[in-house]
Structure formats: structure tokens, C-alpha cells
N, C-alpha and C positions, 0 to 999 in steps of 0.2 A: 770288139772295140768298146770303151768305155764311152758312155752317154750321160750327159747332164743337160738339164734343162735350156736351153739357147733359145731368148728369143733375138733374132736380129733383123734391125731395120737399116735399110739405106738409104739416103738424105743426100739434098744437097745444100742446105741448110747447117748452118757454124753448130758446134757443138753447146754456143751460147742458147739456140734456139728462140725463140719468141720474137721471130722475124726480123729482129733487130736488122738497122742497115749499116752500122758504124762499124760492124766485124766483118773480114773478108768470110765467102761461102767454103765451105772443103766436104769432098765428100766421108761421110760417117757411117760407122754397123756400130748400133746398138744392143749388148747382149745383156743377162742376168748371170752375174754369178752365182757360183753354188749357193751363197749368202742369203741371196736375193736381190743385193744393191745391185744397179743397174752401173752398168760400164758401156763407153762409149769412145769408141776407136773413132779417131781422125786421119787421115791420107795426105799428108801437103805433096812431100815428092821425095823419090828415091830411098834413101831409112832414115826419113824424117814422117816423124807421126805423133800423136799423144793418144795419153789412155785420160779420159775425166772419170772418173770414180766416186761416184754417191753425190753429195751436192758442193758443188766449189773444191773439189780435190782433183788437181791436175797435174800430172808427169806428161814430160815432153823427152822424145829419143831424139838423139842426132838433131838437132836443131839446127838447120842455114840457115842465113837471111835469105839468098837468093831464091828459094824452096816456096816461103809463107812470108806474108805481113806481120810477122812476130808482135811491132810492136802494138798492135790493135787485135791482140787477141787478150784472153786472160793469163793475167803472171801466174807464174812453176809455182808448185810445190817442189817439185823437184825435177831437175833434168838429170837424164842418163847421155855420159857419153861412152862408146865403143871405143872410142880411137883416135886416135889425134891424125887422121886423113881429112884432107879439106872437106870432104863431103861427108863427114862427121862430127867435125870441130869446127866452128865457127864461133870466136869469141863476140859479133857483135852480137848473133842471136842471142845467146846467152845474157848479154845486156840489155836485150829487148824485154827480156822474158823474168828477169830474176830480180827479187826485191832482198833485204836485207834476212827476211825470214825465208829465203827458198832456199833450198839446199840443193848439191852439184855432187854427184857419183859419177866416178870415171876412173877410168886405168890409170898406172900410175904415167905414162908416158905423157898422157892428156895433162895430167897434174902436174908435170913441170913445163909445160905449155903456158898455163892460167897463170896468173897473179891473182888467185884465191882461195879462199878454202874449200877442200873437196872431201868426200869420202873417199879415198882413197881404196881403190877392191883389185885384188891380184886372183886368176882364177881360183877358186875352191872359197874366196872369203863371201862373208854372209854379215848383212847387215841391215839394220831397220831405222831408217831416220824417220820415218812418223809408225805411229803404232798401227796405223792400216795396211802397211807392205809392208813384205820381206823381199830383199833382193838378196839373189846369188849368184856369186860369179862364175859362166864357166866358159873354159879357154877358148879360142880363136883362132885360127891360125889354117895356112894352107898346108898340104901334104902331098901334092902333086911335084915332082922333079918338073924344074924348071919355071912352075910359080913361089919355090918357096920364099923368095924375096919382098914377095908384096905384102903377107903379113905373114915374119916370122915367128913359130914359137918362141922364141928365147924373149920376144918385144911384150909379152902375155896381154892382148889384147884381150878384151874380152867382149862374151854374150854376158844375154843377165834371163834369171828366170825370176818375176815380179808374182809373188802370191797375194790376189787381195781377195778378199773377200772369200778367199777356198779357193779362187780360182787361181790354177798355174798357167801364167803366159810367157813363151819363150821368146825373146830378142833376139839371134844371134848374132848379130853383128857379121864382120866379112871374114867366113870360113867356108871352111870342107867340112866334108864329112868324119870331123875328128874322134877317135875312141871318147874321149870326154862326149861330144855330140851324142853318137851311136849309144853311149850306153843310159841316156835320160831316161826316165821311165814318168808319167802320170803325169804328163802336158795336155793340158785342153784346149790352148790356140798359141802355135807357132809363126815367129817370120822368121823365116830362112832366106839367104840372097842367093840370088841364079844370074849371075853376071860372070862372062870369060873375058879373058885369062883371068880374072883377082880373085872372083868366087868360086860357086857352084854349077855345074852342068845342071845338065835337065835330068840326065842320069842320076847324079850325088845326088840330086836334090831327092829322086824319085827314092833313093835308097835310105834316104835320112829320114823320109816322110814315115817309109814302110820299116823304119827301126822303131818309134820312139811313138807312133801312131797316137799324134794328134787328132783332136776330135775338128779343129778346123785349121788349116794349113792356107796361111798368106806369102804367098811369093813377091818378096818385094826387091828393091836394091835389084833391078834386071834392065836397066835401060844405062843411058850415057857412055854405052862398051859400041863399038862400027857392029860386035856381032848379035845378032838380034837373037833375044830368046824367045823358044818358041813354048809361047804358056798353054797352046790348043796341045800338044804332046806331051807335057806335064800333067794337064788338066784331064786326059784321056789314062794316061799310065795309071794314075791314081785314083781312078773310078773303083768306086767299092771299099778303100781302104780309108778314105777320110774326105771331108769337105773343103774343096779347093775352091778359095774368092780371093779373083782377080780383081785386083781394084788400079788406083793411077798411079803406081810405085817406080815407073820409069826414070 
């Protein structure tokens, strides 16, 4: 397994830091990229999270309102959205969060949703709205008979894989374990969703983790389903092959 430098802290403490009391608290890992710039992961709820990257540079996924206090945190550089599911798209966050200079990546389904301008990305496109990221998009979708309704290929939802700083972080948005998936190579921190029927088993999950081997693997997008996933059986299966943090992704 490939190894780079990680250092990571856990906080309960706004990504704003310096105690400030005006920003709601969310839990945070702080890692170093390959770079050296430090990146700091945030948790609100379910595949809502942000990456802050270096100083005042902040991407927001799947933003709700319902999730976080949007509008008391710091405005986007850019939001990423997966999918036009309500627990992905929510136009008010996006108005909480977006100034005339942030910029919106999303599928194109998402995109006739908005009344704005977006980047527009169909699996396979690749694109850099500020020169510190690259984002790429890759497909979505479930492969199981009988979920293939919830997110079908033909809708091309998409992950995104975000390089900043040398480092590659996988998004996946709600899929399976798709050949697109399985054949990723040289990710260094993954979220993948383990939620039934619409996502991932703990199985797919286990076998996506053991394809594409992440150097740290986030289970997120697992709660709000009646069936409860069980992360202590993910978190055991995957012992030895990567670093599994469970954090409030419910």
C-alpha cells in the first residue's frame, strides 16, 4: 500500500479555528498533503462536508441547510454537487454559501435544476476552476437488480476525484461498486456511501476499499436508511488494508 506523510487531528472546533464563538462547532481531521499545505476536512451530516485547503480556500460537497448553519460559516470557493437528490442539492445552502466569485460543479441534471451558472461535468470530464484543483468526474450509478432505479447510469451522476496540492481525494457520491469505481488507482483518502437499498453494502464497500486501496477510507452517506450500517464489520474487514475513520456521516 502506498504511504504519504498524514498528519491528522481531530477537533471539535469550526474549521475557522481561533475559538471564535460566531461559527457553529463541526467535527474536523486535519491532514498535510503531499505539498505540504495543510487540508482540513469538516463533517456536518450525511455527504455533506468541506475540504479548507491552505489559507481561506474552501470547497463545500452536497451542501443542506438542514445538515449545518451554512450561512455563519465561511463562503465557497466552490461547491461540488453529485446529484440533484434532496440530500445533495439544496438550492438554499448554496445561497448561503456562494458569493458572486464562487463557482458550482455539478452533473448536468443538477444543472437544469439551478438558475445558475455551473460547471457543468458528465462522467470522464476534467476540469479546474481555480488553479489549486483539478476535478474529475467519474460515473455513479447503482448495478444491483432491483436498485437500479435510484441512481441510474443513463442520469450520469457523478463522483469527483479533487487533486490539490498532489493529493487525490475521492468523493463518490451514491454508487456501487462500478468498473469506473473498481478500476481507480492512486487515491489517498476516499468517501464512499454504505447506505441500503440506494448505496453500498458493507460487502461493496469492503471490496471497493480492497480494489482501489486508499490510504484513508471515510464511510460516509450511512444513516437516514431504517437499516443500520454496521461500521464495527467494515472497520474489522478492512484491518490491514487501509485506514478506516468513522466520524458523524449519518
Amino acid at each position: 500500500m502506498k504511504r504519504f506523510n498524514l498528519f491528522i487531528i481531530m477537533s471539535l472546533f469550526s474549521f475557522l479555528g481561533h475559538g471564535r464563538t460566531t461559527a457553529p462547532a463541526y467535527p474536523t481531521d486535519t491532514l498535510a498533503a503531499r505539498d505540504g499545505q495543510e487540508l482540513t476536512f469538516t463533517f456536518f451530516k450525511h455527504a455533506s462536508l468541506s475540504i479548507a485547503a491552505g489559507e481561506g480556500r474552501v470547497i463545500y460537497i452536497d451542501p443542506v441547510h438542514t445538515y449545518a448553519d451554512y450561512a455563519k460559516l465561511p463562503k465557497a470557493d466552490l461547491v461540488l454537487i453529485t446529484h440533484s437528490h434532496y440530500d445533495h442539492l439544496d438550492r438554499q445552502a448554496i445561497d448561503d454559501l456562494t458569493t458572486r466569485t464562487s463557482d458550482i460543479v455539478c452533473d448536468r441534471t443538477s444543472d437544469e435544476a439551478l438558475d445558475t451558472n455551473c460547471h457543468v461535468m458528465r462522467p470522464g470530464s476534467v476540469v479546474s476552476p481555480r488553479k489549486w484543483v483539478k476535478i474529475e468526474a467519474v460515473a455513479a450509478y447503482n448495478t444491483t437488480q432491483g436498485h437500479l432505479q435510484f441512481h441510474p447510469k443513463a442520469r450520469e451522476d457523478c463522483g469527483y476525484i479533487l487533486t490539490i496540492g498532489g493529493t487525490r481525494i475521492y468523493i463518490a457520491g451514491d454508487t456501487e461498486p462500478t468498473p469506473e469505481l473498481l478500476a481507480l488507482r492512486n487515491i489517498d483518502v476516499a468517501f464512499l456511501p454504505v447506505n441500503q437499498p440506494y448505496t453500498m453494502t458493507v460487502e461493496q464497500a469492503v471490496q471497493a476499499v480492497k480494489a482501489i486501496r486508499p490510504t484513508i477510507f471515510y464511510p460516509y452517506h450511512y444513516g437516514e436508511v431504517e437499516q443500520t450500517t454496521d461500521l464495527e464489520a467494515l472497520s474489522a474487514a478492512l484491518e490491514g488494508i487501509t485506514e478506516v475513520r468513522i466520524r458523524p456521516m449519518e
